[in-house]
N, CA, C and O of each residue as an XYZ file, in Angstrom:
652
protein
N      64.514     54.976    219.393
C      65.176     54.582    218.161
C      64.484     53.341    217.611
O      64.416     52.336    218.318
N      63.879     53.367    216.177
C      63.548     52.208    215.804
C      64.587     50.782    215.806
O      65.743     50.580    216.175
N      63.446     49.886    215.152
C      64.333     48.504    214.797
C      65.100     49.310    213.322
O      66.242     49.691    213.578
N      64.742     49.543    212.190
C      65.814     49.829    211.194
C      66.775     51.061    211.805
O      67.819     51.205    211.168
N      66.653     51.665    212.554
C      67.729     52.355    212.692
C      68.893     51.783    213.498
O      70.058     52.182    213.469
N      68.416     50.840    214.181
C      69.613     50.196    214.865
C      70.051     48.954    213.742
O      70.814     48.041    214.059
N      69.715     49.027    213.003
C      70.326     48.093    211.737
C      71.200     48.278    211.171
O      72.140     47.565    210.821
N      70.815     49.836    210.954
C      71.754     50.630    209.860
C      72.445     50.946    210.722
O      73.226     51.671    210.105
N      72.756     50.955    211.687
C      73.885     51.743    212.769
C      75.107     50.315    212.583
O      76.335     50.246    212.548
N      73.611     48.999    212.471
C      75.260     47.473    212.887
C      75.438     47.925    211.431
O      76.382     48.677    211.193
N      74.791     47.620    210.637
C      75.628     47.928    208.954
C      77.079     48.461    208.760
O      78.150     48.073    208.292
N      76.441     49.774    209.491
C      77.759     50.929    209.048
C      78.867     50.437    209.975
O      80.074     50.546    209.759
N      78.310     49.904    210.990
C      79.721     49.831    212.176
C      80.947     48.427    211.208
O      82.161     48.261    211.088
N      79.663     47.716    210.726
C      80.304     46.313    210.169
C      81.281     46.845    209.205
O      82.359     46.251    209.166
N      81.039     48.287    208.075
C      81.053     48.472    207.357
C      82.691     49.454    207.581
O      83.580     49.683    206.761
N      82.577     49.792    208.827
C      83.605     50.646    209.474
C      84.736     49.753    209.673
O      85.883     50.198    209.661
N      84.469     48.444    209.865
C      85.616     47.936    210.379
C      85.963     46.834    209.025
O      86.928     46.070    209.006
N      84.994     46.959    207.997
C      85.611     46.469    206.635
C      86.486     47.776    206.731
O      87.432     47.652    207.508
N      86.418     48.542    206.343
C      87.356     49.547    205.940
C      88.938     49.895    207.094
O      90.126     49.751    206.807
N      88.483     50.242    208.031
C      89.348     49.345    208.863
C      91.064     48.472    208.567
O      92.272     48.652    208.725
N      89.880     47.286    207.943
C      91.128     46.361    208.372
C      91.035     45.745    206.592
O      91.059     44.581    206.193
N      90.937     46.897    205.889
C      90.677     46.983    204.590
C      90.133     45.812    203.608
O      90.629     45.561    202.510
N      89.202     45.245    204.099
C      88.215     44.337    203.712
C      87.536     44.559    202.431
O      86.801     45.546    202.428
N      87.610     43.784    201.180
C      86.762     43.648    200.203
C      85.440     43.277    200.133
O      84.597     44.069    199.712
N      85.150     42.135    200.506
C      84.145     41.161    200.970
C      83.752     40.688    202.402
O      84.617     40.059    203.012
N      82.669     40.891    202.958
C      82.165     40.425    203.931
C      80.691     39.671    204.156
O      79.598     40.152    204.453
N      81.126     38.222    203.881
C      79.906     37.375    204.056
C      79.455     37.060    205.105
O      80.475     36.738    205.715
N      78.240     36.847    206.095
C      78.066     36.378    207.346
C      76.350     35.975    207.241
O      75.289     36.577    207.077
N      76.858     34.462    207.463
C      75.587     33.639    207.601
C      75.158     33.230    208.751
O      76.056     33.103    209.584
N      73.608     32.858    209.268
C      73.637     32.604    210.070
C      72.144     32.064    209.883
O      71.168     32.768    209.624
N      72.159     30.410    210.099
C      71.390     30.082    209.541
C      70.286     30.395    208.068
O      70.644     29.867    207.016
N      69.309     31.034    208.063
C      68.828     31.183    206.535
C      69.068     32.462    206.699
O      68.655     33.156    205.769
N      69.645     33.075    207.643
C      69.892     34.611    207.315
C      71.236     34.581    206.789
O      72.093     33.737    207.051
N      71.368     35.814    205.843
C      72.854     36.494    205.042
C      72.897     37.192    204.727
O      71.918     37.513    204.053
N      74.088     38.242    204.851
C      74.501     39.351    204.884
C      75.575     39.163    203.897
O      76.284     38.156    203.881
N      75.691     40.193    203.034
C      76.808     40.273    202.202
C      77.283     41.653    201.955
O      76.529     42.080    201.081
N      77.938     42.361    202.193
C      78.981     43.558    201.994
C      79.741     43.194    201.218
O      80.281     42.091    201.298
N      80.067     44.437    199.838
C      81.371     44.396    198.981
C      81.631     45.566    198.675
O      80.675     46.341    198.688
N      83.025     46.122    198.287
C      83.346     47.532    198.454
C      84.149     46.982    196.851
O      84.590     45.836    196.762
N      84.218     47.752    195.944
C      85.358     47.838    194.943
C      86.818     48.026    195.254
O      87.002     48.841    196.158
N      87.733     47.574    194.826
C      89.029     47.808    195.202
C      89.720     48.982    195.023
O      90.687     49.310    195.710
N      89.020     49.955    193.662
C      89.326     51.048    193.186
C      88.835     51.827    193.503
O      87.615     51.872    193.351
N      89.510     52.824    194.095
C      88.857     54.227    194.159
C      87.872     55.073    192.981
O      86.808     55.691    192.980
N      88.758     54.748    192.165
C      88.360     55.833    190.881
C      86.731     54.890    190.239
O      85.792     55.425    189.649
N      86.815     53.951    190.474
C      85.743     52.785    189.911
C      84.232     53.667    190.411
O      84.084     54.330    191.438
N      83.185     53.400    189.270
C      82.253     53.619    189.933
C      81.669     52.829    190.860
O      82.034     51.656    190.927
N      80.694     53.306    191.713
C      79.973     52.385    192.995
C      81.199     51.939    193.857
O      81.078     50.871    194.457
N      82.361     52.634    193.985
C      83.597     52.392    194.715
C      83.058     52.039    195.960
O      83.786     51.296    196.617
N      81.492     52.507    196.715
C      80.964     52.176    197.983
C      80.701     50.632    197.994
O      80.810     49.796    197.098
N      80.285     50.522    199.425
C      80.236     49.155    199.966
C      78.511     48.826    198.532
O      78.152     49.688    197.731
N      78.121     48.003    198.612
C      77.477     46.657    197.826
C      76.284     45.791    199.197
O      76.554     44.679    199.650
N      75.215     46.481    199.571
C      74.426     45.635    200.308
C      73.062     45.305    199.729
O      72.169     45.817    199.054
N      73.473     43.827    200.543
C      72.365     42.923    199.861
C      71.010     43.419    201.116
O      71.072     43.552    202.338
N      69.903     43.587    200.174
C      68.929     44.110    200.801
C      68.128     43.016    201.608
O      68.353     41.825    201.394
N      67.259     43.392    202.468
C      66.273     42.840    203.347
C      66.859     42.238    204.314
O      67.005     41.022    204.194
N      67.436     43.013    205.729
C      67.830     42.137    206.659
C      66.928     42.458    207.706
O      66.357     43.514    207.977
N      66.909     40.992    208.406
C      65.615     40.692    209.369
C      65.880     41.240    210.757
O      66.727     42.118    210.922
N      65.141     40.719    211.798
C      65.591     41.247    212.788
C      66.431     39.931    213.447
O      67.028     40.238    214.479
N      66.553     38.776    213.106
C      67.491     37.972    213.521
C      68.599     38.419    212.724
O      69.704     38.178    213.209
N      68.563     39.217    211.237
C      70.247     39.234    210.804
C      70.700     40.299    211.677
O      71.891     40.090    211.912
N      70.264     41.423    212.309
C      70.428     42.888    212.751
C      70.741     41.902    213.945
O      71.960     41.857    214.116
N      70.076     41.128    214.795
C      70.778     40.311    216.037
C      72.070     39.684    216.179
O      72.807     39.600    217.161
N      72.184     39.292    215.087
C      74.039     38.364    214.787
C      74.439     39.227    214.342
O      75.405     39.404    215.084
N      74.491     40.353    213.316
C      75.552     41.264    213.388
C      75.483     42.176    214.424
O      76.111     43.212    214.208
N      74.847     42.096    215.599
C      75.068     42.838    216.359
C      75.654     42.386    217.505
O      76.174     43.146    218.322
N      75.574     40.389    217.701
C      76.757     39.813    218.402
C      77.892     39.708    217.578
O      79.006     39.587    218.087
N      77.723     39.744    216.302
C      79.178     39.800    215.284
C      80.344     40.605    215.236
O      81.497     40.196    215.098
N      79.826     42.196    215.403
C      80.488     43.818    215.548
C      80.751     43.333    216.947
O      81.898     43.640    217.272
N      80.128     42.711    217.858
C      80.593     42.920    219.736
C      81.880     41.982    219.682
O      83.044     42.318    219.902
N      81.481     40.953    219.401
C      82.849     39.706    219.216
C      83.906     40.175    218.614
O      84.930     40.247    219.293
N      83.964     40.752    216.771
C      84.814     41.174    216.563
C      85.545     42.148    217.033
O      86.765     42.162    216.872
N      84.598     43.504    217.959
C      85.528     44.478    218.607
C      86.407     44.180    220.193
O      87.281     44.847    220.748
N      85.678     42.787    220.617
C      86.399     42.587    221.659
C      87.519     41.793    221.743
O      88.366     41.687    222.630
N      87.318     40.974    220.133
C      88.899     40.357    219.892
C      89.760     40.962    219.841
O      90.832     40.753    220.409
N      89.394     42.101    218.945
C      90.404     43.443    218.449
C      90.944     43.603    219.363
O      92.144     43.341    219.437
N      90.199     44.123    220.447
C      90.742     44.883    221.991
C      91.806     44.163    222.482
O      92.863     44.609    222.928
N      91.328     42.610    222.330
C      92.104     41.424    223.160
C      93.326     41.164    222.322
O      94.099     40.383    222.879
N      93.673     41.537    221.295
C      94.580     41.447    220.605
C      95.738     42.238    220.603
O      96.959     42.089    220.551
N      94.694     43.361    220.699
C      95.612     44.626    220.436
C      96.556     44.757    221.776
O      97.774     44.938    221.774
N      95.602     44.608    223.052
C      96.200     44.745    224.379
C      97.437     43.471    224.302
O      98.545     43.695    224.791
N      97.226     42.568    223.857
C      98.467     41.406    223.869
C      99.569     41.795    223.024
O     100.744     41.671    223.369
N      99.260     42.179    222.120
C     100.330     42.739    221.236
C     100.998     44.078    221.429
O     101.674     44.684    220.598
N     100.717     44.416    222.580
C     101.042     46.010    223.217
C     102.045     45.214    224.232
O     103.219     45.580    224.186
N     101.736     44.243    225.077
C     102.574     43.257    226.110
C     103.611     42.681    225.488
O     104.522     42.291    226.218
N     103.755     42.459    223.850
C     105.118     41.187    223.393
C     105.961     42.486    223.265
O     105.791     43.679    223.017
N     107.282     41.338    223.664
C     108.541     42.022    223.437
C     108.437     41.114    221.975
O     107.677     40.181    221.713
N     109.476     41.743    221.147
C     110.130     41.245    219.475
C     111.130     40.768    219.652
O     111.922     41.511    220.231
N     111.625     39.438    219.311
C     112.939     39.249    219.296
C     113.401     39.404    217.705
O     112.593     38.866    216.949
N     114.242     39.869    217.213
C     114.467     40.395    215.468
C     115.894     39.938    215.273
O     116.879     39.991    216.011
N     115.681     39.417    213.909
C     117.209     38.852    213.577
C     118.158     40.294    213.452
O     117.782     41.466    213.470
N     119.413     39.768    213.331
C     120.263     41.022    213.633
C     120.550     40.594    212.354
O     120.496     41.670    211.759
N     120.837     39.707    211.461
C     121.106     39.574    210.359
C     120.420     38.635    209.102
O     119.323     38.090    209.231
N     121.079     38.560    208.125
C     120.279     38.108    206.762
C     120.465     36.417    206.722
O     121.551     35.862    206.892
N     119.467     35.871    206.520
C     119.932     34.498    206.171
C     118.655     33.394    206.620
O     117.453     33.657    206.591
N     119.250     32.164    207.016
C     117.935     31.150    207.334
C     117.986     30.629    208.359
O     118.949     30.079    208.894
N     116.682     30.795    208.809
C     116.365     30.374    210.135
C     116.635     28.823    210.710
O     116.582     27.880    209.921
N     116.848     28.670    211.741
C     116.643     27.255    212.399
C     116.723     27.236    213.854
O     117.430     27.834    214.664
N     115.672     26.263    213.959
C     114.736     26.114    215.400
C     115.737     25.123    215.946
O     115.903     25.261    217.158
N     116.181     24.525    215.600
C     116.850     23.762    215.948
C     118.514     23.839    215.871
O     119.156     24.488    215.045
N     119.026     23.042    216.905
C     120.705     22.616    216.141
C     120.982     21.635    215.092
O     121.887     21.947    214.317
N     120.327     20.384    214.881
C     120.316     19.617    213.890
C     118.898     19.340    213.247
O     118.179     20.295    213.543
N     118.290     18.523    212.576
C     117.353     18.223    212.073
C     116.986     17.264    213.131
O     115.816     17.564    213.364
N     117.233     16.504    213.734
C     116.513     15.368    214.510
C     117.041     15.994    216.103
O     116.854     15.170    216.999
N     117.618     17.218    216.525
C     117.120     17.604    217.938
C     115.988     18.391    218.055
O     115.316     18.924    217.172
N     115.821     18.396    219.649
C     114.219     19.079    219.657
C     114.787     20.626    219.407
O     115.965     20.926    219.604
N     113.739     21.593    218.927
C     113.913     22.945    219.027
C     114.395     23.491    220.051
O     114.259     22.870    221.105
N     115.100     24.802    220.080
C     115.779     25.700    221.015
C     114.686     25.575    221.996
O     114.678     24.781    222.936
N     113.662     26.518    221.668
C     112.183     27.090    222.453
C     111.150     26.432    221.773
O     111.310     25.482    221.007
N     110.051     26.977    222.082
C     108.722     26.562    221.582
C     107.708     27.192    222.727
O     107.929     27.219    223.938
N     106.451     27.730    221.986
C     105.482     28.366    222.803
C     105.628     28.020    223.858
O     105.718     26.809    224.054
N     105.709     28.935    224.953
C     105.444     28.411    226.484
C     106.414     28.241    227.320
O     106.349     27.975    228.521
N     107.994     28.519    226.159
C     109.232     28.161    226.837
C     109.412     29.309    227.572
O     108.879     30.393    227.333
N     110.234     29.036    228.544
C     110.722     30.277    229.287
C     112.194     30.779    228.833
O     113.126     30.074    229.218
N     112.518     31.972    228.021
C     113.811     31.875    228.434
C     114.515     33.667    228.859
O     113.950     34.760    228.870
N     115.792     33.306    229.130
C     116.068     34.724    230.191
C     116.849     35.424    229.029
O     116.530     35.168    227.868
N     117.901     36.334    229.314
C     118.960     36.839    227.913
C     119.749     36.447    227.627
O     120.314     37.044    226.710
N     120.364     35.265    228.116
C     121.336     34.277    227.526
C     120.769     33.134    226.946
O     121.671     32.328    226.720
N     119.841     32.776    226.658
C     118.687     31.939    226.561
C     119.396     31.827    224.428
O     119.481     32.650    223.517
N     119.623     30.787    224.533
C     119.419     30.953    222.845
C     118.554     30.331    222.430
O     118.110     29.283    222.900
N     117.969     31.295    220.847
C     116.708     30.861    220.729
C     116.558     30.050    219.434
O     115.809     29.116    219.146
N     117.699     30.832    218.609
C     117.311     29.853    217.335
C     118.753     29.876    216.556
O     119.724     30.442    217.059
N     118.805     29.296    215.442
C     120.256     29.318    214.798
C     119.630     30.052    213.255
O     118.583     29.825    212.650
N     120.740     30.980    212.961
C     120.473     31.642    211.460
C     121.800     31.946    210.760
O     122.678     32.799    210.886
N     121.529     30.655    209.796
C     123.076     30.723    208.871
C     123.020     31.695    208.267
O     122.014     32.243    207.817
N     124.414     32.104    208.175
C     124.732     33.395    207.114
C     126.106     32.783    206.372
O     126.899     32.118    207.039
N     126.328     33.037    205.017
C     127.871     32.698    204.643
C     128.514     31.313    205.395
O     129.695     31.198    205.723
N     127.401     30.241    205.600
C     128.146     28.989    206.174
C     128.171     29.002    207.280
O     128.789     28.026    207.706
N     127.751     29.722    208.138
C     128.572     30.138    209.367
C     127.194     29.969    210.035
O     126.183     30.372    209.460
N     127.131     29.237    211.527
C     125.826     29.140    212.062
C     126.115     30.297    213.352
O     127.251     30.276    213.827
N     125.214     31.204    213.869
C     124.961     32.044    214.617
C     124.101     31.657    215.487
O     123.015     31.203    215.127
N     124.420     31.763    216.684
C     123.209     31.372    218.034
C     122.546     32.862    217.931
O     123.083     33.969    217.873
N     121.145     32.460    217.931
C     120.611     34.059    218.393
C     120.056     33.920    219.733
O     119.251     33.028    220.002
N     120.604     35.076    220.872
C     119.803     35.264    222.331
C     118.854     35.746    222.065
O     118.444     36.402    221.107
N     118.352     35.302    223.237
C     116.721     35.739    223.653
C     116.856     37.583    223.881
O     116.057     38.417    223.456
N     118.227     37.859    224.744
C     118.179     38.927    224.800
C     117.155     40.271    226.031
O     117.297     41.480    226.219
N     116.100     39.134    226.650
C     115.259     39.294    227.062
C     114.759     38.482    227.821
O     114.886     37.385    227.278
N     114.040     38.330    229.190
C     113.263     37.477    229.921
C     111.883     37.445    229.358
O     111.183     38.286    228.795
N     111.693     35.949    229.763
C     109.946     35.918    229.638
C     109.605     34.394    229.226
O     110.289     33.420    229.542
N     108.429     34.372    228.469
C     107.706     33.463    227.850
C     107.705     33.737    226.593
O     107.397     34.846    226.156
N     108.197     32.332    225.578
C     108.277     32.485    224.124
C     106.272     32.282    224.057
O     105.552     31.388    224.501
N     105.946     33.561    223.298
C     104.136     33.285    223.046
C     103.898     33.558    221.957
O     102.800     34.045    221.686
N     105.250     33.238    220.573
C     104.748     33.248    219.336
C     105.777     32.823    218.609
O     106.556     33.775    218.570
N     106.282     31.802    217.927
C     107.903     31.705    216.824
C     107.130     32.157    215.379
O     106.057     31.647    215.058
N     107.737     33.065    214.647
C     107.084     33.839    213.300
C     107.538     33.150    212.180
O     107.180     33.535    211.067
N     108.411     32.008    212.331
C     109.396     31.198    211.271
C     109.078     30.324    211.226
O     108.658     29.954    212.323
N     108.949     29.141    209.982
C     109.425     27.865    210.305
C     110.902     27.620    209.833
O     111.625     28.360    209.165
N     111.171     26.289    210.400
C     112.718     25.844    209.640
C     112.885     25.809    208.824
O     112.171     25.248    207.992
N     114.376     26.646    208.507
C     115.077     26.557    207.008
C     114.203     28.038    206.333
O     114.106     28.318    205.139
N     113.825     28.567    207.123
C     113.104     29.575    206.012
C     113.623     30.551    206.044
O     114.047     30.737    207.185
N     113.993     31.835    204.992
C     114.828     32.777    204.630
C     114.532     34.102    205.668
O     113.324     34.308    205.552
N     114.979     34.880    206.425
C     114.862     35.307    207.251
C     116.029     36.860    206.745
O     117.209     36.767    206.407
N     115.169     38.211    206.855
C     116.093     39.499    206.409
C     116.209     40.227    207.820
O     115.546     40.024    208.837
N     117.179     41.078    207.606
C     117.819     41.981    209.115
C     116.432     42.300    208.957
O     115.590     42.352    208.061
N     116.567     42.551    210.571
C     115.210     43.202    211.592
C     113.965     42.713    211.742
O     113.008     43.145    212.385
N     114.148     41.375    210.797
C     112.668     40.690    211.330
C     112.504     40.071    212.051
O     113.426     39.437    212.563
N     110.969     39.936    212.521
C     111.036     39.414    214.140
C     110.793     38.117    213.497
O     110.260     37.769    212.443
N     111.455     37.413    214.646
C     111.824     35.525    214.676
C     110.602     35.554    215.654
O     109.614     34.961    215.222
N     110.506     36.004    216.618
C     110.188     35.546    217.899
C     108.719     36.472    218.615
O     108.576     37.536    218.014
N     107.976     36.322    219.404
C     107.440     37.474    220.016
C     107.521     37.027    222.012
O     107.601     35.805    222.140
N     107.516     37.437    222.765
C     107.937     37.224    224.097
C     106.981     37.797    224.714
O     106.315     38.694    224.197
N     106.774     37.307    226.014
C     105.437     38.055    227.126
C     106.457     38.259    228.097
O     107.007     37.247    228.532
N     106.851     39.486    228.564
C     108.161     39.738    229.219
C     107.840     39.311    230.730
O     106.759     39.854    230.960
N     108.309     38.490    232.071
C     108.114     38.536    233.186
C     107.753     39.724    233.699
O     107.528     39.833    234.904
């Protein structure tokens, strides 16, 4: 297999995972080398295809080819972690709080441990403050809120790494 054919192979792969993770633009510099990918937003548009800037060297074909490895092994590493969280989800409508007052420390916070009686956060509804449980064992390894912020049934507050 030549050097341009393994170019065009990182291209398309780069080009696979614009589409993917539905990417408009993809710039990647690396030192005096650059790469630029652009796709139109519209289907119906002409040249709706990706947009490449011509002449890449064999150092740009080298970084996008540690670029496509990095990005697919984050993916992996992501995806596998996010396959491990439990969700903790409000049961109801209203606003969040990490706290019981403004000047105590938060319920949890990354790294906390808590079991199913564990409360994790407070979410007013109609005046009325609600403890929400953890519901679940583990490690808090994500809060999706900040304080005071408006919060609808079934969204996740929380994400958990279950024991």
């Amino acid at each position: 297999m030549t050097q341009e054919d393994t170019d065009l192979q990182k291209i398309k792969k780069l080009i696979e995972i614009m589409k993917e993770n539905d990417l408009v633009e993809v710039e990647i510099k690396h030192g005096d080398d650059k790469i630029l990918l652009k796709r139109c937003s519209g289907a119906n548009q002409v040249g709706a295809g990706p947009i490449i800037e011509p002449s890449i060297s064999t150092a740009k074909a080298r970084f996008l080819k540690r670029e496509v490895e990095s990005d697919e092994q984050t993916k992996n590493e992501i995806q596998e972690t996010k396959e491990d969280l439990v969700e903790i989800k409000s049961p109801i409508v209203g606003t969040f709080y990490a706290a019981p007052s403004s000047d105590s420390d938060p319920f949890v916070k990354p790294g906390s441990q808590v079991s199913p009686q564990t409360v994790v956060c407070i979410i007013e509804a109609m005046k009325v403050m609600n403890e929400i449980k953890a519901e679940t064992s583990g490690t808090i390894a994500e809060i999706l809120l900040k304080n005071g912020q408006a919060v609808e049934y079934g969204q996740v507050l929380f994400k958990v790494k279950p024991d």
